[in-house]
C-alpha positions as CSV (number, residue, x, y, z in Angstrom):
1,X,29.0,14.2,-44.6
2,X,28.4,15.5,-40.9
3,X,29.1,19.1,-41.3
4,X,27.5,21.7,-39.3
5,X,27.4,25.3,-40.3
6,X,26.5,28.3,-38.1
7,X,27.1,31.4,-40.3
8,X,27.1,32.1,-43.7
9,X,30.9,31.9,-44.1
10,X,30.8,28.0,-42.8
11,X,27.7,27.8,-45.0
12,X,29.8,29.0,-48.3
13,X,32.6,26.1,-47.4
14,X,30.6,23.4,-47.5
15,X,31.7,22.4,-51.3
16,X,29.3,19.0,-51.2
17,X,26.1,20.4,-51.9
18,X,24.6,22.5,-55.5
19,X,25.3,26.1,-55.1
20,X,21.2,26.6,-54.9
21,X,21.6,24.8,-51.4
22,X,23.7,27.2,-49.7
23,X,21.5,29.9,-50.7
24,X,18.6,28.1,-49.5
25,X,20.5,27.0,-46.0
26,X,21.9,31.1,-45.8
27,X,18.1,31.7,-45.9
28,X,17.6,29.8,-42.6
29,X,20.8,30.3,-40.8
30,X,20.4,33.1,-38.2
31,X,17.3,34.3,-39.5
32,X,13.7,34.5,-37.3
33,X,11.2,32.1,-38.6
34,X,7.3,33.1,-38.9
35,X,6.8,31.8,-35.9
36,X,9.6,33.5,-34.1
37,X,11.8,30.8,-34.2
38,X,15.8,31.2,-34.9
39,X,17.7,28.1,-36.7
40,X,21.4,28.6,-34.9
41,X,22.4,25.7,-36.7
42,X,21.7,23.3,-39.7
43,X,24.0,19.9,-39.6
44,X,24.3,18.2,-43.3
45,X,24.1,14.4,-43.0
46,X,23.9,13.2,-46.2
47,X,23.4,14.4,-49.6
48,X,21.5,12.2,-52.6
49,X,22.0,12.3,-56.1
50,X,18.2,13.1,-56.7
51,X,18.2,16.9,-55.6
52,X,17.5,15.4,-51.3
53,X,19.5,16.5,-48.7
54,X,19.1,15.0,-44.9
55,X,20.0,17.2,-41.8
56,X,19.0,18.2,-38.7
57,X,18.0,21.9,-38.1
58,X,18.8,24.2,-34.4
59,X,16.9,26.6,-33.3
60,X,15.8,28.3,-30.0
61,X,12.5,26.4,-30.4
62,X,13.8,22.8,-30.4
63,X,16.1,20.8,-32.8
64,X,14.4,18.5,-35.4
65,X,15.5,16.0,-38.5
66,X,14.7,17.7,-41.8
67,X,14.7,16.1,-45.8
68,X,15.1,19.1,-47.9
69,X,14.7,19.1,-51.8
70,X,13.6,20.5,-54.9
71,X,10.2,21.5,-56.4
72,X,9.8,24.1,-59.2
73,X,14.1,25.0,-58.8
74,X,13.4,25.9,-55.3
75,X,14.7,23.9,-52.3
76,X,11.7,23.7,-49.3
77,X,11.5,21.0,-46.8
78,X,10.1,17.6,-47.8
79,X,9.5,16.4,-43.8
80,X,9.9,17.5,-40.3
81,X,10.7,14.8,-37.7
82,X,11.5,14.4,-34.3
83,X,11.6,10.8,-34.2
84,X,12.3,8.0,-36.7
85,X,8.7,8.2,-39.3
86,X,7.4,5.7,-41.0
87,X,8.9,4.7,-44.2
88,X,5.9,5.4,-45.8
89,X,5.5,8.9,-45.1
90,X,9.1,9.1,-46.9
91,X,7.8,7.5,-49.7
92,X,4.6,9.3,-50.1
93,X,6.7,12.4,-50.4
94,X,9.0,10.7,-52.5
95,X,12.1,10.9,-51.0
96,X,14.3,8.4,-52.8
97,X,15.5,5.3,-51.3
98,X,19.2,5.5,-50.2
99,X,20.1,8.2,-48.0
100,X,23.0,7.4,-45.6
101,X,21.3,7.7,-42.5
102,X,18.2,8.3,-42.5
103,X,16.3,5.6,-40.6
104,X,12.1,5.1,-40.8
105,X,10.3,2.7,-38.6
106,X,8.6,0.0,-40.7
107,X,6.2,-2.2,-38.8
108,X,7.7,-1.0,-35.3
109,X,11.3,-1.7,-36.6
110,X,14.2,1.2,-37.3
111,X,15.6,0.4,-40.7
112,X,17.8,2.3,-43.3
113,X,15.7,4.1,-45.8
C-alpha cells in the first residue's frame, strides 16, 4: 500500500482501509498525545483481511512501526516497535500471519511474518 496521509482530507482518500480506520487514524493525525506528543504523519504499509493494519506513525517525539486492530469494534494499537520484534511477541498478541511487510526477528534472523 505505501500511502502516507498528513491531514484529514489525505486521511478520507485512502479508499483501502474500513471506514472505522480513518476515523481512528483522524484521531491521531495532528492531534497532541497524553504525553505531549503530536503524530504529523501515519504511513499505511499493508492492510490484512483479519481487521490488522501495519504502518509506521510521525510524530515530534520519534517515528515508530505500529500494528493496529480491532478489539470490542474499536481500533487501538496491537504493538509499538522501533526495531524488527520477535515473532513471538506478534503472535502472542495475535496478529495474523501474512502481512506484507512486516518482518520479526526469529532466533536472531529477520523474516516475513
Amino acid at each position: 500500500m505505501g500511502v502516507t496521509v498528513t491531514s484529514a482530507a489525505e486521511i478520507d482518500a485512502v479508499a483501502a482501509v474500513p471506514d472505522s480506520f480513518r476515523t481512528f487514524l483522524r484521531s491521531r493525525v495532528g492531534v497532541e498525545d497524553e504525553a505531549g506528543c503530536t503524530v504529523t504523519s501515519i504511513t499505511i504499509k499493508a492492510s490484512h483481511a483479519d481487521g490488522y493494519v501495519f504502518g509506521a506513525e510521525d510524530s515530534d517525539c520519534g517515528d515508530s512501526q505500529v500494528v493496529w486492530g480491532i478489539t470490542e469494534n474499536q481500533w487501538h494499537y496491537v504493538v509499538v516497535f522501533l526495531e524488527p520484534m520477535p515473532c513471538s511477541d506478534l503472535t502472542q498478541n495475535s496478529v495474523p500471519t501474512g502481512t506484507p511487510g512486516l518482518r520479526c526477528t526469529d532466533n536472531g534472523e529477520a523474516r516475513d511474518y
